[in-house]
C-alpha positions in Angstrom: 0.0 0.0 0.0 1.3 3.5 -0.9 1.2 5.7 1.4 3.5 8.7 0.5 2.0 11.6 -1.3 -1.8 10.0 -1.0 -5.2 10.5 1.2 -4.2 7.9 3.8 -1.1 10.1 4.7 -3.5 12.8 5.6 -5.9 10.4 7.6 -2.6 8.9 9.1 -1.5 12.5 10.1 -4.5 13.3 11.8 -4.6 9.3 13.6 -1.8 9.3 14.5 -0.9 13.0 16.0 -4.1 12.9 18.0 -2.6 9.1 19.1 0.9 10.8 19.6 -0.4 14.0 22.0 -2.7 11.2 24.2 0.5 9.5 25.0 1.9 12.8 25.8 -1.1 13.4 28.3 -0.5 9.8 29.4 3.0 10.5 30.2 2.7 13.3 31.6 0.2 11.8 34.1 2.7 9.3 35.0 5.8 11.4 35.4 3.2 13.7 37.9 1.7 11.3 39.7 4.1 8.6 40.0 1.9 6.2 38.8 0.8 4.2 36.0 -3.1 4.7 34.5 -3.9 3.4 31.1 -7.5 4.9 31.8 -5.3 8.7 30.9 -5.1 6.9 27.3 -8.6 7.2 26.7 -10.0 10.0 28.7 -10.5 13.6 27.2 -9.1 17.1 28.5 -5.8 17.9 29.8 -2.8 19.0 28.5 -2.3 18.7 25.2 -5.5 18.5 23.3 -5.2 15.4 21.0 -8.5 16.6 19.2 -6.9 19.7 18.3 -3.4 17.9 17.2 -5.8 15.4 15.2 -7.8 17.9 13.4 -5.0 20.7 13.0 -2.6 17.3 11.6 -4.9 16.5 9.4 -5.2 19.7 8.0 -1.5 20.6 8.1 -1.0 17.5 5.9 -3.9 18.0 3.5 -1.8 21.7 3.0 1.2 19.7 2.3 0.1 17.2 0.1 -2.6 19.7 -1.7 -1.4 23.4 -1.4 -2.3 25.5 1.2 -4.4 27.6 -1.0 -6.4 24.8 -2.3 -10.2 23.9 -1.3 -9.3 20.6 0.4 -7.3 22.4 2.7 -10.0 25.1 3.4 -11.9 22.2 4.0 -10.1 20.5 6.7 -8.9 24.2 8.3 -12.2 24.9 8.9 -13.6 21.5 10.0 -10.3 22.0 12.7 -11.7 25.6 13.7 -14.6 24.1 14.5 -13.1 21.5 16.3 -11.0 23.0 18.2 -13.6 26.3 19.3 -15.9 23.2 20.5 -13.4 22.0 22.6 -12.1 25.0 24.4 -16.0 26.4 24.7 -18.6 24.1 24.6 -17.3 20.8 26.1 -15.0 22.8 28.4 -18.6 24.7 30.0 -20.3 21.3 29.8 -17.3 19.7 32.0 -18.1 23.0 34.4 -21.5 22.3 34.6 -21.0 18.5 35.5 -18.5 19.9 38.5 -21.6 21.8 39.4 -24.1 19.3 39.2 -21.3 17.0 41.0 -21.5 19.2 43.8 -25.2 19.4 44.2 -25.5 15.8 44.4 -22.8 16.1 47.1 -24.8 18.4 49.2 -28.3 16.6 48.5 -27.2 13.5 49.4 -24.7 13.9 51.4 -26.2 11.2 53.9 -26.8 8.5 51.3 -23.9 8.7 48.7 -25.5 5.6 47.0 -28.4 7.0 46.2 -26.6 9.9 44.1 -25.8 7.7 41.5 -22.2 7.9 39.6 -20.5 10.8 39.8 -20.6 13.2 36.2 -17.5 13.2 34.1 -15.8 16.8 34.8 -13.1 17.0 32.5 -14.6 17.2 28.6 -13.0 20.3 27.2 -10.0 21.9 27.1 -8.5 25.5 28.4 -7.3 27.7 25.1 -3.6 26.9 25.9 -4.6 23.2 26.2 -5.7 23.2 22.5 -3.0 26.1 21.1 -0.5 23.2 22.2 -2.2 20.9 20.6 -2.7 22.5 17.3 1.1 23.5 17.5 1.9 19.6 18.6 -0.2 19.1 15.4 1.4 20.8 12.5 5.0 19.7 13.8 3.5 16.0 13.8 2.5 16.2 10.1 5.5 18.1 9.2 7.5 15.1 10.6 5.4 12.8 9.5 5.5 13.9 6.0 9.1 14.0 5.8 9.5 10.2 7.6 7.4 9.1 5.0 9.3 11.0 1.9 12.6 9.3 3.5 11.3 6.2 3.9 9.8 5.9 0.1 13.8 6.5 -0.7 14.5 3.2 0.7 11.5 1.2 0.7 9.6 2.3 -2.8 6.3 0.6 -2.1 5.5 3.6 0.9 
């Protein structure tokens, strides 16, 4: 399969940055708390955003591949605007709100915990410098990746 130069560089840009700034965040998780948690793999929030270094990767290598003046890459620029606003506004408040409601349920029943029910997931979205980071992480990764690629189709053709 040839990868170089083709549609499933793009989709591997995007994949794979979003994949490479979650380990980042799972890292960082262990270096700070001293302690492993695959959970940090899959959760959202925190520092980077792999949303943002998926969407903005994806983008970055659809520019490289296409032209940065071309419609694909409007395409995917805005799809990653839109992305990345939702993540920094709308899921962020959402994850404020479920702190809230958290709290509430605290206070209400604060003499039966069980009754309560599970406790609301609080970190969704991201602070702005959360996904700045990961849009930066994002258009290094496909820069990279474009160029790992490009050196690798000198030795091994088929890529």
């Amino acid at each position: 399969m040839i990868l170089y130069n083709t549609g499933y560089e793009v989709i591997l840009a995007g994949v794979l940055g979003a994949a490479f700034a979650q380990s980042l965040k799972f890292i960082g998780f262990t270096i700070k708390n001293r302690k492993i948690n695959f959970k940090s793999l899959t959760t959202t929030g925190g520092m980077p955003s792999a949303h943002s270094a998926g969407v903005v990767g994806l983008a970055t290598s659809a520019g490289i591949l296409s032209g940065f003046d071309s419609v694909i890459f409007a395409i995917a620029f805005g799809l990653a605007l839109i992305v990345m606003y939702d993540a920094a506004g709308v899921r962020r408040a959402a994850g404020k709100i479920a702190a809230t409601l958290n709290r509430v349920k605290d206070e209400l029943y604060k003499h039966n915990t069980q009754a309560a029910g599970e406790k609301l997931k609080e970190l969704l979205g991201h602070t702005p410098k959360e996904v700045f980071v990961g849009a930066v992480l994002g258009v290094i990764f496909a820069f990279v990746w474009h160029e790992v690629l490009f050196k690798l189709t000198l030795t091994l053709p088929l890529l």
